[in-house]
Structure formats: C-alpha cells, structure tokens
DSSP file (Angstrom, degrees, kcal/mol; ACC not computed):
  #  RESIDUE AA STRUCTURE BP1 BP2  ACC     N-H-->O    O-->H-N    N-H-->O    O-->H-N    TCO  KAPPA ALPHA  PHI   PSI    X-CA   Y-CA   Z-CA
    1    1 A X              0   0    0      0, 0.0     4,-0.3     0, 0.0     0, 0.0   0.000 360.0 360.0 360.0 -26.7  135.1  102.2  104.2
    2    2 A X    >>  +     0   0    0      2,-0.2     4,-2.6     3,-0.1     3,-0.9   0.769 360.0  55.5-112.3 -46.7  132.8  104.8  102.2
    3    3 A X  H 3> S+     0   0    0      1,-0.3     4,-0.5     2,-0.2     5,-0.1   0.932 108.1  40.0 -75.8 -32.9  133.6  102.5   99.3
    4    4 A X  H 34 S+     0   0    0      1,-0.2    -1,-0.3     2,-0.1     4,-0.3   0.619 111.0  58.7 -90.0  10.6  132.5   99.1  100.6
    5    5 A X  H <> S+     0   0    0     -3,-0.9     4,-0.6    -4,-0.3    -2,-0.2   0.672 107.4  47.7 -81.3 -33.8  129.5  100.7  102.1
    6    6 A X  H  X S+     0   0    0     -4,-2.6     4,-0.7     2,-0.2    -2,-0.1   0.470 108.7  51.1 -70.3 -10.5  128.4  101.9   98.5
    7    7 A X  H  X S+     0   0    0     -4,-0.5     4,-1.5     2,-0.2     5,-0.4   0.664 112.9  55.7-107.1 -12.5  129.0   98.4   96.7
    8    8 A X  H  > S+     0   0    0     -4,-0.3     4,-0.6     2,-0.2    -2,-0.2   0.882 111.5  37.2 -42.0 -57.7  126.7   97.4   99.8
    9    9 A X  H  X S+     0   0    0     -4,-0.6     4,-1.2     2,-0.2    -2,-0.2   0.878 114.4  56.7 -77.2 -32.2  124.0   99.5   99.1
   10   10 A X  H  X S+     0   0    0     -4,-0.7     4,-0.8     2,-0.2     5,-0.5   0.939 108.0  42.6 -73.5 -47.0  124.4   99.1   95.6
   11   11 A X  H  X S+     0   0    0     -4,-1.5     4,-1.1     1,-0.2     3,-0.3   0.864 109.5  62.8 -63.6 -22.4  124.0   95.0   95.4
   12   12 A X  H  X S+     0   0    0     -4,-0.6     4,-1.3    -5,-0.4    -1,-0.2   0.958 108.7  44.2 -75.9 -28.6  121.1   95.6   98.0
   13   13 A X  H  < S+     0   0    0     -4,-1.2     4,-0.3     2,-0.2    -1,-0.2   0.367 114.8  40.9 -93.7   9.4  119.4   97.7   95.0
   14   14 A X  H  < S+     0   0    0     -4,-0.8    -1,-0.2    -3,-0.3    -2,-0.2   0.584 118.7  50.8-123.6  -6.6  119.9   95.6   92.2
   15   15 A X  H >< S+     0   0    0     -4,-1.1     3,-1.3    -5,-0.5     4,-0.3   0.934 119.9  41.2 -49.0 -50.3  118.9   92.3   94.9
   16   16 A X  G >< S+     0   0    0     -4,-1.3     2,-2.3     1,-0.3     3,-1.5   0.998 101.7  62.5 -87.0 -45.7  116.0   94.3   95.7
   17   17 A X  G 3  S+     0   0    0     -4,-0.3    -1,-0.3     1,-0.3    -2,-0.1   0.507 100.7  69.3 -63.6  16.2  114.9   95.8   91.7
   18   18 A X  G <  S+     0   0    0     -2,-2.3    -1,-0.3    -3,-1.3    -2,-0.2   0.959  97.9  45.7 -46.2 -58.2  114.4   91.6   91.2
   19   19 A X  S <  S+     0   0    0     -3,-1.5     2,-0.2    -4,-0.3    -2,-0.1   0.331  98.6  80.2 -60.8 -46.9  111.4   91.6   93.5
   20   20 A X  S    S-     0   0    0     -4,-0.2    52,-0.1     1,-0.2    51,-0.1  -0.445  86.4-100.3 -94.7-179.4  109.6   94.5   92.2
   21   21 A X        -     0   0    0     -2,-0.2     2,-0.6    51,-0.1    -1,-0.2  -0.109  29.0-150.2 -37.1 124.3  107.3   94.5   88.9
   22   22 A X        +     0   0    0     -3,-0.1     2,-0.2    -4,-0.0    -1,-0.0  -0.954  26.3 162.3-130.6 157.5  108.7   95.9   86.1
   23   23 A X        -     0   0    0     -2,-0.6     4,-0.3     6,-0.1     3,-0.1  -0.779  46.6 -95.2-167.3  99.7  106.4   97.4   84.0
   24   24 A X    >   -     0   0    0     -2,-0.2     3,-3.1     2,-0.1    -2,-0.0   0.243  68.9 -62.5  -0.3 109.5  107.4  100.1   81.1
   25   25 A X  T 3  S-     0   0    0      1,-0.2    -1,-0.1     0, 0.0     0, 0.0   0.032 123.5  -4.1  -1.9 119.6  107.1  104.1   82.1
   26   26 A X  T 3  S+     0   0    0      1,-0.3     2,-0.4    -3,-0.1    -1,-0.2   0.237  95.4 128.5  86.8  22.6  103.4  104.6   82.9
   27   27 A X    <   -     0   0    0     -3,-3.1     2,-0.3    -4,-0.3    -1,-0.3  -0.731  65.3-103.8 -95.4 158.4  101.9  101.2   82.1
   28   28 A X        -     0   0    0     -2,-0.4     2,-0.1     1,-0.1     3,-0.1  -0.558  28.8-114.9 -59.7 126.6   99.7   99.7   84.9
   29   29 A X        -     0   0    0     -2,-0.3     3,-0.1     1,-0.2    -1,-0.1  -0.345  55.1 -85.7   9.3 121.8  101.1   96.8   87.0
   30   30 A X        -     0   0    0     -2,-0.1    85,-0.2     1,-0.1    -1,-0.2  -0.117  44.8 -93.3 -77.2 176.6   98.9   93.7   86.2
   31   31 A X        -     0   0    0     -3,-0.1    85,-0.3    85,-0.1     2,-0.2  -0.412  41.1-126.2 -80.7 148.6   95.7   93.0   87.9
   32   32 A X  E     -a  116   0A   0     83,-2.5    85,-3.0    -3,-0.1     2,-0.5  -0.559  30.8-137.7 -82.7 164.1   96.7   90.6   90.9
   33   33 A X  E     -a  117   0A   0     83,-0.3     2,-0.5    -2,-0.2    85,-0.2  -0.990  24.9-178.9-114.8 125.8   94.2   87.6   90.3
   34   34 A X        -     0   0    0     83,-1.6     2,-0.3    -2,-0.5    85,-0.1  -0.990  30.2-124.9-148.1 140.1   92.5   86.0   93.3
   35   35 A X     >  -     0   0    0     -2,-0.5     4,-1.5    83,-0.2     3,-0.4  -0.626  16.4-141.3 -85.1 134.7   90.2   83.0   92.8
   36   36 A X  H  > S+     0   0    0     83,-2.4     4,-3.1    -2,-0.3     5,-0.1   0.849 101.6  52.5 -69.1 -33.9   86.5   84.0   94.4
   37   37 A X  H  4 S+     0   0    0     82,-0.4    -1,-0.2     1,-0.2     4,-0.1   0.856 105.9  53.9 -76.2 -22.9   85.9   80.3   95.9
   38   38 A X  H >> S+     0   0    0     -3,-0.4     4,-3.0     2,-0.2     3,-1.8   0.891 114.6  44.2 -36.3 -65.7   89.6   80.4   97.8
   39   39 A X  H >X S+     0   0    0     -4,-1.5     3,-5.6     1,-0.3     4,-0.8   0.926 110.7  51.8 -60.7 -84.0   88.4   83.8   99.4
   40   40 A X  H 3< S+     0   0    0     -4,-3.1     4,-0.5     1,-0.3    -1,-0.3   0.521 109.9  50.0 -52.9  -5.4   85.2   82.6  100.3
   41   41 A X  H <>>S+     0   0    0     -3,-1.8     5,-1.0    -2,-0.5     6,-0.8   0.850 102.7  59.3 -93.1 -37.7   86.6   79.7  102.0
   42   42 A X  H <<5S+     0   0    0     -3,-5.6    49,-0.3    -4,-3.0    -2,-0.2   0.500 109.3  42.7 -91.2  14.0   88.8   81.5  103.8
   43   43 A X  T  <5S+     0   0    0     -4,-0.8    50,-0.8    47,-0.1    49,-0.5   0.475 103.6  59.1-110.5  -6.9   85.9   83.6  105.5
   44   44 A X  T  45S-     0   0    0     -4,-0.5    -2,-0.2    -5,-0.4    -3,-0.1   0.449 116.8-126.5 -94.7  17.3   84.1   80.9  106.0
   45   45 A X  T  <5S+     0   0    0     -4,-0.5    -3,-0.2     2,-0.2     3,-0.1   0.394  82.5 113.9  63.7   2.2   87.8   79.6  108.4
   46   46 A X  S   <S+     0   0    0     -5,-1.0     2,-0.4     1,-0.2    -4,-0.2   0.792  78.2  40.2 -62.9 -20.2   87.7   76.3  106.2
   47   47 A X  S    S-     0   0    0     -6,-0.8     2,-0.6    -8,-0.1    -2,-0.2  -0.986  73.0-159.4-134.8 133.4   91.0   77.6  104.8
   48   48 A X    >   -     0   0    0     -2,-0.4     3,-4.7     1,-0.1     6,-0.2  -0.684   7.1-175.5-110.0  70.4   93.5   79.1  106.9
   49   49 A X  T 3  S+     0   0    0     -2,-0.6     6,-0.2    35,-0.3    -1,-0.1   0.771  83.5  79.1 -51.0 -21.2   96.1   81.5  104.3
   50   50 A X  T 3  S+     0   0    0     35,-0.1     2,-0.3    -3,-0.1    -1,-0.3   0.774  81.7  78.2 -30.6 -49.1   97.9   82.0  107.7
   51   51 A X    <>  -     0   0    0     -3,-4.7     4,-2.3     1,-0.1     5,-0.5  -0.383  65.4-151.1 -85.3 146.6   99.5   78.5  107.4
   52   52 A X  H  > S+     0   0    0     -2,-0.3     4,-1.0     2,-0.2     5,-0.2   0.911 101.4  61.5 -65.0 -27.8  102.5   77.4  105.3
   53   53 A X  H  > S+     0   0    0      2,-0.2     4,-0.8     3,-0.2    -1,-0.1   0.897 111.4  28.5 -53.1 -72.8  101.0   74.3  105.2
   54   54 A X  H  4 S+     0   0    0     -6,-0.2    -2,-0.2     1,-0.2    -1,-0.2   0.769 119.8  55.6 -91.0 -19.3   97.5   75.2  103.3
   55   55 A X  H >< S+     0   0    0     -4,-2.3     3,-1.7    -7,-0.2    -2,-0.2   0.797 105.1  56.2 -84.6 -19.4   98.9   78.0  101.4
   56   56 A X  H >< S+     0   0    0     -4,-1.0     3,-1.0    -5,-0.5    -3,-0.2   0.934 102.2  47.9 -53.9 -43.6  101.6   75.9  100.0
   57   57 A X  T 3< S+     0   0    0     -4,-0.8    -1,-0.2     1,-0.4    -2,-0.1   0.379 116.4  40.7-112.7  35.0  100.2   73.6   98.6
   58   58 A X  T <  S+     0   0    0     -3,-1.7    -1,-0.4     1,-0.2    -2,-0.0  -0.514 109.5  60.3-135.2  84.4   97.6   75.7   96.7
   59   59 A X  S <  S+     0   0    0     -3,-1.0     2,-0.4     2,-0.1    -1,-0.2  -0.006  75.1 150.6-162.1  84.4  100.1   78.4   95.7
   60   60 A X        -     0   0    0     -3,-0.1     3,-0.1     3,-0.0    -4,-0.0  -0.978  39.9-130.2-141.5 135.6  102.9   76.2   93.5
   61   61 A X        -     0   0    0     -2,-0.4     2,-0.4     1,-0.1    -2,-0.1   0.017  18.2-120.8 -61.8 165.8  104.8   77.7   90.8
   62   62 A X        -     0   0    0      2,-0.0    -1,-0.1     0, 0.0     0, 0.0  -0.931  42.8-112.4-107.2 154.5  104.9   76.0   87.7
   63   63 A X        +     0   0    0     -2,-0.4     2,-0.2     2,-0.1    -3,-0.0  -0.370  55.1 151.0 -77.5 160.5  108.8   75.5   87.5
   64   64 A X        -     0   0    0      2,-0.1     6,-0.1    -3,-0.0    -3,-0.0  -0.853  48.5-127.1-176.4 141.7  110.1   77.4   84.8
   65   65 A X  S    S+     0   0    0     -2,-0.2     2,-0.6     4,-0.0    -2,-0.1   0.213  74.2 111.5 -97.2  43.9  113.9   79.0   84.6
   66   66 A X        -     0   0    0      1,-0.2     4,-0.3     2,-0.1    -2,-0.1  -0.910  52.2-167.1-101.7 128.2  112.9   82.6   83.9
   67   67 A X  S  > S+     0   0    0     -2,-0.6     4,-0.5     2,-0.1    -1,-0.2   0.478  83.9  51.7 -78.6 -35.1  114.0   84.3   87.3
   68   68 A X  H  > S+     0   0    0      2,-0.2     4,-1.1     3,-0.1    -2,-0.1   0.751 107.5  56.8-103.6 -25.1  112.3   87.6   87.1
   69   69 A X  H  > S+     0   0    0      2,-0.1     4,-1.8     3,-0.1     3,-0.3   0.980 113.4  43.9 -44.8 -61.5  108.9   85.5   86.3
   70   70 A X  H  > S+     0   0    0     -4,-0.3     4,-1.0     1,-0.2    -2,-0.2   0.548 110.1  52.7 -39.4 -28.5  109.6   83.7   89.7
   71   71 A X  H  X S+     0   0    0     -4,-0.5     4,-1.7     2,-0.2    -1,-0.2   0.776 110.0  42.7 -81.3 -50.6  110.4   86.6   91.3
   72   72 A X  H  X S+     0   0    0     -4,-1.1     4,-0.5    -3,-0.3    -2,-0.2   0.530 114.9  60.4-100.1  -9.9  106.9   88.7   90.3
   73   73 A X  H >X S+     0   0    0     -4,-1.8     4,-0.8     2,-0.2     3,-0.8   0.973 110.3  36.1 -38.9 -77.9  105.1   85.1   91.2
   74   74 A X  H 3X S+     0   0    0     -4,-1.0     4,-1.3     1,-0.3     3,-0.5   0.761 114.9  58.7 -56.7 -41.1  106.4   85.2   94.7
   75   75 A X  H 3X S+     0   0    0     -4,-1.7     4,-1.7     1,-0.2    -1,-0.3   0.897 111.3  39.3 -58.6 -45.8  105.8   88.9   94.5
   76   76 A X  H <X S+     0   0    0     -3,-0.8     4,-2.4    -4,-0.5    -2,-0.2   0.769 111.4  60.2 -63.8 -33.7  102.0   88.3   93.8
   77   77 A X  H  X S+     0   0    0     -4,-0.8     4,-1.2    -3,-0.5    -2,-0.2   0.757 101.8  50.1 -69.5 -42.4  101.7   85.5   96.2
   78   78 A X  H >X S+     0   0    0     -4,-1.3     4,-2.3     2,-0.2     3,-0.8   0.957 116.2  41.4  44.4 -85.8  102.7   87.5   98.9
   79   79 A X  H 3X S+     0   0    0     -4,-1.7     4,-1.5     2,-0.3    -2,-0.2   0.838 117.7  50.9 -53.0 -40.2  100.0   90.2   97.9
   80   80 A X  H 3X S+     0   0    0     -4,-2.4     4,-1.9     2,-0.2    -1,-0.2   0.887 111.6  44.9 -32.9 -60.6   97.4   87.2   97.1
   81   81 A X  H <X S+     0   0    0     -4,-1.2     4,-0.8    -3,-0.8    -2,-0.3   0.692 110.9  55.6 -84.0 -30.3   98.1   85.7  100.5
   82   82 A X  H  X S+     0   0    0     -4,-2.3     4,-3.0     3,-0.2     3,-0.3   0.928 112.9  42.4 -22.4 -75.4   97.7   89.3  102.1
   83   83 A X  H  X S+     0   0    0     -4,-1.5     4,-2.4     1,-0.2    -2,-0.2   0.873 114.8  49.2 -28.1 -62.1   94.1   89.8  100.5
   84   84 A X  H  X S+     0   0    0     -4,-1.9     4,-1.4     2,-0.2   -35,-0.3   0.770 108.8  52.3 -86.1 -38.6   93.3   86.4  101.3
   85   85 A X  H >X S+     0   0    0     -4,-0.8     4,-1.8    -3,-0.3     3,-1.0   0.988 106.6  55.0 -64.0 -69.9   94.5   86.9  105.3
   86   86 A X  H 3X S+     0   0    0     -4,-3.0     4,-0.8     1,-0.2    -2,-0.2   0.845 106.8  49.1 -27.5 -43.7   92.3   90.1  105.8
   87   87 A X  H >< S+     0   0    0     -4,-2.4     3,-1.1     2,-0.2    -1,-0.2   0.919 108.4  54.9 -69.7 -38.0   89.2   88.2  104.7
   88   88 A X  H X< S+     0   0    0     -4,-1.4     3,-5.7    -3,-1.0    -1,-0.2   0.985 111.4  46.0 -30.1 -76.0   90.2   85.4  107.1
   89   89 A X  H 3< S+     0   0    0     -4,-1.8    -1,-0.3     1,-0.3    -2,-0.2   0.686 102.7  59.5 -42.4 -19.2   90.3   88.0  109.7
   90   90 A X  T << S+     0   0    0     -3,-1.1    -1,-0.3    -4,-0.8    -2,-0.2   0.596 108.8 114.5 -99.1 -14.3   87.4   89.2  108.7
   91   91 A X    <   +     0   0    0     -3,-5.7     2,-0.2   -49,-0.3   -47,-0.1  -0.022  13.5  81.6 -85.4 176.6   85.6   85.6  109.4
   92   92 A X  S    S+     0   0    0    -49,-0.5     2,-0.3     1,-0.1   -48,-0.2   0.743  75.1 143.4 -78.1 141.0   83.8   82.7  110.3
   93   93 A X        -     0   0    0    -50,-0.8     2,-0.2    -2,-0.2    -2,-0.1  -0.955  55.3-140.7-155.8 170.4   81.1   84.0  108.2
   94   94 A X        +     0   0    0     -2,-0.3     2,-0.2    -3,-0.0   -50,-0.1  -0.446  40.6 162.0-133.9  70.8   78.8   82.5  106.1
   95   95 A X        -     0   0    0     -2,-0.2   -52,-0.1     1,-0.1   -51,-0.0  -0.344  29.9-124.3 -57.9 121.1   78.5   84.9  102.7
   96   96 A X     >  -     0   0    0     -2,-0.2     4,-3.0     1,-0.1    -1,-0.1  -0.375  48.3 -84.4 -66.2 160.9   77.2   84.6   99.0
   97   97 A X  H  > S+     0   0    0      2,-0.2     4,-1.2     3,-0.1    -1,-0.1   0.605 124.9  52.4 -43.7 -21.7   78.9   85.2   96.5
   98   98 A X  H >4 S+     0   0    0      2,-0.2     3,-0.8     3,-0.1     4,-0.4   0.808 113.7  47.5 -95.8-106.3   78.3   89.1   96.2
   99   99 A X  H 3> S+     0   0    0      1,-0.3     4,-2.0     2,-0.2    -2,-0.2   0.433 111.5  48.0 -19.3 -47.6   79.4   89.6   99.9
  100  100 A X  H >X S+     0   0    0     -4,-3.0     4,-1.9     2,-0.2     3,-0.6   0.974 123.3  40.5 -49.2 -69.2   83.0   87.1   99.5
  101  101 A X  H <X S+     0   0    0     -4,-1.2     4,-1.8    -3,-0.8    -2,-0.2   0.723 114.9  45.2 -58.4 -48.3   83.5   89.4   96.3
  102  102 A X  H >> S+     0   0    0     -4,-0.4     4,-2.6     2,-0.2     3,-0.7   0.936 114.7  51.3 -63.9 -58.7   82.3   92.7   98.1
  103  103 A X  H <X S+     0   0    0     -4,-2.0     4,-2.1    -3,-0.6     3,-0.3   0.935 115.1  47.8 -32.7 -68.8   85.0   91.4  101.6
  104  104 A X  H 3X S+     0   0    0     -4,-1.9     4,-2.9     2,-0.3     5,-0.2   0.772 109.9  55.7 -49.5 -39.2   87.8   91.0   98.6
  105  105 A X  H <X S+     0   0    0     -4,-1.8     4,-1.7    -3,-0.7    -1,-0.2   0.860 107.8  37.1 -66.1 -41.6   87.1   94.3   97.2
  106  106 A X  H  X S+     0   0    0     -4,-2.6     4,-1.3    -3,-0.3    -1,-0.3   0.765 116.7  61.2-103.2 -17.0   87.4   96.8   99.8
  107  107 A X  H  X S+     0   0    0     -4,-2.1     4,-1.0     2,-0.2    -2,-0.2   0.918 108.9  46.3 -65.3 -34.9   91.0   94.2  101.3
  108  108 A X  H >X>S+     0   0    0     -4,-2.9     4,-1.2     1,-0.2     3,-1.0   0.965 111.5  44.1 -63.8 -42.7   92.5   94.9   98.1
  109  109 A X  H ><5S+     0   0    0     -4,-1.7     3,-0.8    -5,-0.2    -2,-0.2   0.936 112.4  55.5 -56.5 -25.5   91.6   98.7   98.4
  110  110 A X  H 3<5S+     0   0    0     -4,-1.3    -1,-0.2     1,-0.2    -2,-0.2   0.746 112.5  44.3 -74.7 -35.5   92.9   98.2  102.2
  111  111 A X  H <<5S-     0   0    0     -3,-1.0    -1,-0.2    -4,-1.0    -2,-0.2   0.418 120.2-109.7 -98.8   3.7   96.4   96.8  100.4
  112  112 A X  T <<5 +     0   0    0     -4,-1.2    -3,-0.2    -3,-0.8    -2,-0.1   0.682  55.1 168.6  68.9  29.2   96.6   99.7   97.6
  113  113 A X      < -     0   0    0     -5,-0.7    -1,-0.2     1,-0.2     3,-0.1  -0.186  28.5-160.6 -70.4 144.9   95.8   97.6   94.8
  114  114 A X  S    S-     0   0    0      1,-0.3    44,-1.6   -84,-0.1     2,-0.4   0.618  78.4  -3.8-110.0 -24.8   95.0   99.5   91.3
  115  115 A X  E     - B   0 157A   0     42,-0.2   -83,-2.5   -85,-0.2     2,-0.4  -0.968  62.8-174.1-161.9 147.7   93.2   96.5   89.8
  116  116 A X  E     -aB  32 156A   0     40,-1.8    40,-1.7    -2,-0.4     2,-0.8  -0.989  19.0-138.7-133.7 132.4   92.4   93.0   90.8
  117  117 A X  E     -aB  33 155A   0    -85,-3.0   -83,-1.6    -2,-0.4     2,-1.0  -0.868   8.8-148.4-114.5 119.3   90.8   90.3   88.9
  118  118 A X        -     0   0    0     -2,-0.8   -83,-0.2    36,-0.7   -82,-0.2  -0.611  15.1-151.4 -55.2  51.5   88.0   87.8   90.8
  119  119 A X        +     0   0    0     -2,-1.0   -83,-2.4    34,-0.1   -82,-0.4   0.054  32.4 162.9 -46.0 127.2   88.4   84.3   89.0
  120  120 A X  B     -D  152   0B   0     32,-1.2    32,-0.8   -85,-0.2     2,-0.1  -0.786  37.6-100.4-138.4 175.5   84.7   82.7   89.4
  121  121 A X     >  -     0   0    0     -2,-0.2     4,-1.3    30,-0.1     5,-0.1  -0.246  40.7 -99.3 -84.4 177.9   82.8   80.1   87.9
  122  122 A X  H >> S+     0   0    0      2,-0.2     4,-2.6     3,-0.1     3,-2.5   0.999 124.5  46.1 -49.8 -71.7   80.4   80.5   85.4
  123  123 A X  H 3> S+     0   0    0      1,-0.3     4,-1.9     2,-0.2    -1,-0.1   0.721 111.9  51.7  -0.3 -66.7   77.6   80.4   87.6
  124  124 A X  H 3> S+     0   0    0      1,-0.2     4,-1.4     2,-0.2    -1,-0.3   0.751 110.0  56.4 -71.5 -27.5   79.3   82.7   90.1
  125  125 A X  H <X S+     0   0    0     -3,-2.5     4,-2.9    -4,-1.3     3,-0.3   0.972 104.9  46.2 -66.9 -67.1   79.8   84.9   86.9
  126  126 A X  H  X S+     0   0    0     -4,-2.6     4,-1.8     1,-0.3    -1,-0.2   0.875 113.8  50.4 -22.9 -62.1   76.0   85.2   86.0
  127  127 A X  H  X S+     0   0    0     -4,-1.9     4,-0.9     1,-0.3     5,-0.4   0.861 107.3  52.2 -83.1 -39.7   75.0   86.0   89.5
  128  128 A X  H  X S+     0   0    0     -4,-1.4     4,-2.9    -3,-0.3    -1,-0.3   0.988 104.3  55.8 -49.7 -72.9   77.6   88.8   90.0
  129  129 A X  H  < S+     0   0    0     -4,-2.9    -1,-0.2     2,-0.2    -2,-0.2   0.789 112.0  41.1 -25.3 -65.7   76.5   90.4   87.1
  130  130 A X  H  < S+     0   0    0     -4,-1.8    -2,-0.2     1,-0.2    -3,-0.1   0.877 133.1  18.9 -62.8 -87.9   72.6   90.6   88.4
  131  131 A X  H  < S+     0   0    0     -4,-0.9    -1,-0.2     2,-0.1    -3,-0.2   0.483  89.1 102.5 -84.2 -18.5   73.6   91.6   92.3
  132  132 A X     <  -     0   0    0     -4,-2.9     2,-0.4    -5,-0.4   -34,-0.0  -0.423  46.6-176.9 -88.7 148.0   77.0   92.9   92.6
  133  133 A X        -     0   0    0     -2,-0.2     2,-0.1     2,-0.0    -1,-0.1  -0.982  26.6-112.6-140.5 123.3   76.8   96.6   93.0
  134  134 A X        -     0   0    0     -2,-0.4     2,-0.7     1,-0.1     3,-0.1  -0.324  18.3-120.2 -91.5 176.6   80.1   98.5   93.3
  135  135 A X        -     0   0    0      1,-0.1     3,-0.2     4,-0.1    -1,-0.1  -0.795  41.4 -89.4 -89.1 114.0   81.6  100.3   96.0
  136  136 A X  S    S+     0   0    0     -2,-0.7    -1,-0.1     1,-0.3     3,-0.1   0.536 116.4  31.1  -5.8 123.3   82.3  103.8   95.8
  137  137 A X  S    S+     0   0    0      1,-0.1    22,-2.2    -3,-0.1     2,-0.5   0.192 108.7 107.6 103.3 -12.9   85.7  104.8   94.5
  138  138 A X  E     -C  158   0A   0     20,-0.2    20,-0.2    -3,-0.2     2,-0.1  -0.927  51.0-163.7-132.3 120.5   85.4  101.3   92.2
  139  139 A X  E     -C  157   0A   0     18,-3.7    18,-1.5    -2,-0.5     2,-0.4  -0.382  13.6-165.5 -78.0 162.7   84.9  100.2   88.6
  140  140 A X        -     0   0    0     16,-0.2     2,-0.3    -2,-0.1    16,-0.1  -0.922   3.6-163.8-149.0 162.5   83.9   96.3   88.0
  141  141 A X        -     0   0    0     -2,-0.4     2,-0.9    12,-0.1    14,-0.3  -0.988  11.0-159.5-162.0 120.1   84.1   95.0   84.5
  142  142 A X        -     0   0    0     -2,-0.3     2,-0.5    12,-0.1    12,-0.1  -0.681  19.5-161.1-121.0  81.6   82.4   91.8   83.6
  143  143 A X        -     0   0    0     -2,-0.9    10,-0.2    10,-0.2     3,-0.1  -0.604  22.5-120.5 -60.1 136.2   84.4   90.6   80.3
  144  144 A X        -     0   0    0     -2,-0.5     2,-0.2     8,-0.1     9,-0.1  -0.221  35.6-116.0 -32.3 134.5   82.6   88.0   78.0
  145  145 A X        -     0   0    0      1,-0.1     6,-0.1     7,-0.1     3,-0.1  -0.625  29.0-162.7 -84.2-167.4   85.3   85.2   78.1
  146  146 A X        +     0   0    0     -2,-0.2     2,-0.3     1,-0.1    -1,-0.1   0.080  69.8  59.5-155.0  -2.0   86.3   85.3   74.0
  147  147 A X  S >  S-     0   0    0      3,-0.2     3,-4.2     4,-0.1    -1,-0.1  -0.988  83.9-127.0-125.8 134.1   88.2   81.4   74.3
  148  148 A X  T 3  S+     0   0    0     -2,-0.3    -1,-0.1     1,-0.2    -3,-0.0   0.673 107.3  47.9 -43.3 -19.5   86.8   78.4   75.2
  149  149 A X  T 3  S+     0   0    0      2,-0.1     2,-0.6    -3,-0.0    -1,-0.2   0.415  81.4 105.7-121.3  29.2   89.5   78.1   77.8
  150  150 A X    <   -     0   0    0     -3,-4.2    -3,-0.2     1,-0.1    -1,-0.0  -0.862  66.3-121.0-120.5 143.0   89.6   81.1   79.3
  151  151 A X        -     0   0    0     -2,-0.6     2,-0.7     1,-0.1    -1,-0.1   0.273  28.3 -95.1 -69.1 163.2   88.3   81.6   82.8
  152  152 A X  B     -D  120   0B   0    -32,-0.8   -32,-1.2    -7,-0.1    -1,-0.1  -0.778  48.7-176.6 -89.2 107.0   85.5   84.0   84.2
  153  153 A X        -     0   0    0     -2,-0.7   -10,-0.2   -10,-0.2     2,-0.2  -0.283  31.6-156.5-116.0 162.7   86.5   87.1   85.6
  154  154 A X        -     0   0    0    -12,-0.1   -36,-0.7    -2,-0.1     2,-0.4  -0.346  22.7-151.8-160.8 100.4   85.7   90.0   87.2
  155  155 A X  E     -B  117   0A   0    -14,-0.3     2,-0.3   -38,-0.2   -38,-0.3  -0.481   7.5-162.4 -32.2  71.8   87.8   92.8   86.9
  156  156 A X  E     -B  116   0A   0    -40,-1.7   -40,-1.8    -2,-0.4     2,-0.4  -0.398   8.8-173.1 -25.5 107.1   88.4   95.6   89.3
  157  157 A X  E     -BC 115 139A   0    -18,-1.5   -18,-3.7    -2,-0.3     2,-0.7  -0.954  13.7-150.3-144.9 119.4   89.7   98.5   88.9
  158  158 A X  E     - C   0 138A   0    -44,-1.6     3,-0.5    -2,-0.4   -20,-0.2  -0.741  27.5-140.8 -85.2 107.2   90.3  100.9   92.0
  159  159 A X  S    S+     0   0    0    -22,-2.2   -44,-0.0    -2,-0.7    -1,-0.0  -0.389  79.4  31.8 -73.0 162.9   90.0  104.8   90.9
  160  160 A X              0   0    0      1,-0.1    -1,-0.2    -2,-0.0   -46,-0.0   0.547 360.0 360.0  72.2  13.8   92.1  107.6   91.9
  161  161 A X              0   0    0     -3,-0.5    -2,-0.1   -47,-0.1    -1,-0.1   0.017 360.0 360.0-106.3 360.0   95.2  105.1   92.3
C-alpha cells in the first residue's frame, strides 16, 4: 500500500516538473511577453481573455515536437491570459497608451511576476519613452531594437522579487 502510494506521488512529480520553467540554479525565469494593443483592448471590453473562444484563436502554438517548449507555452499562456483578465476586470475604460501599460504593470506585480516585456509599436514605443513614469518598486528599460525584425519592447523588471 505505502509502495503504490509512493510510485503515485512520484509520477505526480515528474507529471508536474513538465509544467514548470526550468531555468539553471539562479538564472531568472524569462520575461513573460504581453503585447500592449491586446491589453488595451481588453480594458477597453472589445476583447474578452475570459472566453475560449477569443483567447484561442489569438494564443496558437506554433506546432513544434519539443514537449517541454509546449509545456512552458501553455505555462506562459496561462500567466499571459491571467494579466490580461485582471485588466479586463479592471475595464470598460478608455486609456492611452501610458495608462494600458501603467494597468499591465501593477497586474503583473499583483501575479508575482519578476519581469515582463510590453510588445508595442513603434509609435507606442516613442511615446512611452516621453510619458511613462515608473511605479515604485519598478525598473522599465526601453531597449533600441538592434534587427530590423525585431519588435519594440518595453521591459520590466519588478525589484525586490
């Protein structure tokens, strides 16, 4: 009894150590990514992360057979779609860009996030820089993109995490 209770508990920990991150003794967990016009949509109630419906069919892997990639997708989607719910709640509102970002900021701090990165446009990039002022307890980081085909971000990072 004692023995099939242990090979229980043991497939339930190597099920579960799929799921999480793995990430080398005392490196950082990567920054979750959430795109700023997605947020803003979903305070303004135009997008609902609530449904399977509309989150499905903007949240779709690209198929690949790496399992523990798949795994720390779904894991992110989850935490994405979390983020993305709060702000909902947080709606109908009708925010600029510095206010979506500001809404985003403090849901990830709400979810224990150590860093998140904003995907914007250019545009949205520019204007962040001039206005966006952080909130105590929080670094922001406005990288240069350094390839023409890599997006504009803006990088979080929650101290004391």
């Amino acid at each position: 009894m004692k023995r099939r209770f242990f090979l229980k508990a043991l497939l339930l920990l190597a099920v579960g150590s799929l799921f999480l991150p793995h990430t080398p003794c005392g490196a950082a967990a990567p920054a979750v990514r959430i795109d700023l016009t997605q947020a803003l949509q979903a305070i303004s109630h135009t997008f609902d992360p609530r449904s399977d419906t509309q989150w499905g069919a903007r949240n779709k892997p690209i198929a690949s057979g790496e399992l523990p990639w798949m795994a720390r997708h779904a894991f992110n989607a989850e935490r994405i779609r979390s983020i993305l719910t709060e702000v909902y709640y947080k709606g109908p509102q009708r925010l600029g860009n510095s206010g979506g970002a500001l809404l985003v900021i403090e849901a990830g701090r709400s979810k224990s996030l150590t860093e998140l990165d904003l995907m914007v446009s250019k545009a949205a990039f520019l204007e962040l820089q001039r206005t966006l002022k952080a909130p105590p307890g929080v670094r922001l980081l406005f990288p240069e993109p350094q390839d023409l085909k890599e997006e504009f971000r803006v990088n979080v990072r929650y101290e004391n995490r």
